[in-house]
Each structure stands twice: as structure tokens, then as C-alpha cells.
N, C-alpha and C positions, 0 to 999 in steps of 0.2 A: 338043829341049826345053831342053837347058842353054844354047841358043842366045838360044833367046828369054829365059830367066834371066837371063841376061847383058847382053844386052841391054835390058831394063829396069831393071837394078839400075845399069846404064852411065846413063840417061835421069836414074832418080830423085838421084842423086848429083849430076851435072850441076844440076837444078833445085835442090836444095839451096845447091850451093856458089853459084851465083847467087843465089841469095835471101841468103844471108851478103854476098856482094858489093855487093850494093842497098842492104843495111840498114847498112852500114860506111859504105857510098858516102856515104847521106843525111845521114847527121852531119858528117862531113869540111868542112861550107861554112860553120860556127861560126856559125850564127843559130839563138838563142834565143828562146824568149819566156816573159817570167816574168809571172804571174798571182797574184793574193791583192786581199784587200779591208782595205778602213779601216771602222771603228765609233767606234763615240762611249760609253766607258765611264761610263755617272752613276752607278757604285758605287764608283769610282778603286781598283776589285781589278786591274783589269792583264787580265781576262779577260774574256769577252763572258758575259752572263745573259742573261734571259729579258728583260730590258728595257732592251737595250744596245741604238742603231740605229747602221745601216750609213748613212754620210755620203756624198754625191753632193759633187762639188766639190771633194774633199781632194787635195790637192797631194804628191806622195811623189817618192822620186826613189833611185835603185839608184846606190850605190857600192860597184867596185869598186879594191880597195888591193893594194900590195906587200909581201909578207908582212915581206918584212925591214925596208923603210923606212916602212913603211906609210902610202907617200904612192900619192893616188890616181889608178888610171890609167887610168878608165875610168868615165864616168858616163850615165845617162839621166833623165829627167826625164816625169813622169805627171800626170795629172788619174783621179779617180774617176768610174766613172759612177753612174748612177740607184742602183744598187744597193747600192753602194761598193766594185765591183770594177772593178780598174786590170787593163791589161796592156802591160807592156813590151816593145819589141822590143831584143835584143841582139844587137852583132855582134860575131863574134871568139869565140876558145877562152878562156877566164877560168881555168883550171884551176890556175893557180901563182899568184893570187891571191885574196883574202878578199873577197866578195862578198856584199852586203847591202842592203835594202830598209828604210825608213824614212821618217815622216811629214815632211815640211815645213810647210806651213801648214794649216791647220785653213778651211770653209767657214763655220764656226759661232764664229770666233775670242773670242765674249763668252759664250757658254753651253758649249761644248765645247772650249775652247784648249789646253790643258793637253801637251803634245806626252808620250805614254808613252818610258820610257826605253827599252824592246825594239825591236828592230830583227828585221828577219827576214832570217836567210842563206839563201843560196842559194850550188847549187854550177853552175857555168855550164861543163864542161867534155862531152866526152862519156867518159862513165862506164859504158858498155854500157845505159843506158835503151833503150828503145825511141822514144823522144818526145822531141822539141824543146822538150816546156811544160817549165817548170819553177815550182811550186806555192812560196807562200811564205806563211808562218804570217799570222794576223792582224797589223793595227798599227792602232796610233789615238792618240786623244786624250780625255782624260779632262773630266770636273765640274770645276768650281772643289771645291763643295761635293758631297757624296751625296747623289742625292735621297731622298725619305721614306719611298720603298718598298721602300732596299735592307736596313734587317735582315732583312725579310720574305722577301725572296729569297735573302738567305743562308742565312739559315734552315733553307730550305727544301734545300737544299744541304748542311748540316750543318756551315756553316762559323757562326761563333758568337763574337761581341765577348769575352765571357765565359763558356770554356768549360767546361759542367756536367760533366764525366765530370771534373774535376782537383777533388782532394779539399782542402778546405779543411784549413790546416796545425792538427793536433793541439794543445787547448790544454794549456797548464803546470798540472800537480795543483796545489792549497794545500796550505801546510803549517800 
């Protein structure tokens, strides 16, 4: 009996440390692929609402930089689809440099041009993930102008032009 013990604790061990050896293996070839989507902000808050749309056509492109010089050593270049999700393929371990995802041109350059200042990082190295995607916050482009619906959406949010909970300042008694 402590034979056969033995012998499958030998088995499961083995299958183990191969399955570690796979999953090391598979990263080791430094290809990446970074995913995220562009919208089109008409409330120019920097974040997506209920009546933000995802842009087909928008132009982004991944730079990555050296942290000391931060000259850039490493770029790709995307289009959006239907939806306004991009994906990028990357090659190489990026892990000692600052790497980041931002809009270039706008599909809507006279009703949505406005390019937002956030950028989305990403870390491109293998970091013990299990996966090759790597997810990268929204980006986009903003209104010239708000459209007319967005108090009403902020609103609804709790965010507020002028907000009621702050107490107006106490006036001066007469004398």
C-alpha cells in the first residue's frame, strides 16, 4: 500500500511541476496583446456616462519609453473597431520601461476632436499573470461644447455645478 502511495504522490508531483513548467514556458516568448476601447466624451468629465459613444475609426497607438531618458523604445500603432475596441499586438518583454496607450486622431475630428489628456498604462512584462491580454483603462476624445443632457446626467450621479450639501457662508449681524 505505501507502494502504491508513493507512487502516486511521485505521479501528482511530476504533473504539477509540468504544469508550472508550461505556464513559465508560455510567457518566456514576450508577445503581448493590449486591448481597451475609445468613446467620445459630450460631457468633457474625462469619464464615460450613460450617453458617452464608443468611436469606430479612432486612431491610438502604445508607447513605450525609458524610464531614465524617457526616450521612446518601442511603439505600435491601432485603429478602433465597430465598437471602439482596439487590440494591439506586442512584441518583446517591456518590463524596465513606462508603457502607455493613448488616442491619436479622432474619427469625428469636428463633433468629437478634443484628444483627453489620460493616457492608459500598461505593464507589458510577465509579472506571474496567467495571460498574455493586457486590459487598458478607457481613452478618448471629448465635445468641443456639453451637450444639453449632461447636467441631467450628472445629476443623476450626484455630481453637481453647484453643490447643495456646502453651506452658504454665514452673514455679518448689524450693529
Amino acid at each position: 500500500m505505501a507502494k502504491v502511495f508513493a507512487l502516486v504522490a511521485s505521479v501528482l508531483c511530476l504533473l504539477a511541476l509540468s504544469g508550472f513548467a508550461h505556464a513559465a514556458g508560455k510567457k518566456k516568448d514576450g508577445k503581448f496583446t493590449v486591448e481597451g476601447k475609445v468613446y467620445c466624451d459630450p460631457c468633457r468629465v474625462q469619464f464615460v456616462t450613460k450617453i458617452s459613444q464608443f468611436l469606430e475609426g479612432a486612431h491610438v497607438v502604445l508607447l513605450c519609453k525609458d524610464e531614465e531618458t524617457g526616450n521612446v523604445t518601442y511603439s505600435v500603432n491601432g485603429q478602433s473597431g465597430k465598437d471602439g475596441s482596439y487590440s494591439l499586438k506586442v512584441e518583446g518583454d517591456h518590463g524596465d520601461e513606462i508603457c502607455e496607450v493613448k488616442v491619436a486622431t479622432s474619427p469625428q475630428p469636428d463633433t468629437c476632436g478634443e484628444a483627453m489628456d489620460e493616457t492608459a498604462p500598461v505593464t507589458l512584462t510577465d509579472n506571474g499573470m496567467s495571460t498574455d491580454i493586457r486590459y487598458a483603462n478607457y481613452i478618448g476624445f471629448m465635445k468641443k461644447d456639453p451637450d444639453a443632457e449632461c447636467p441631467k446626467v450628472l445629476e443623476e450621479l450626484g455630481i453637481y455645478a453647484d453643490d447643495p450639501d456646502e453651506e452658504a457662508a454665514p452673514e455679518e449681524p448689524e450693529n
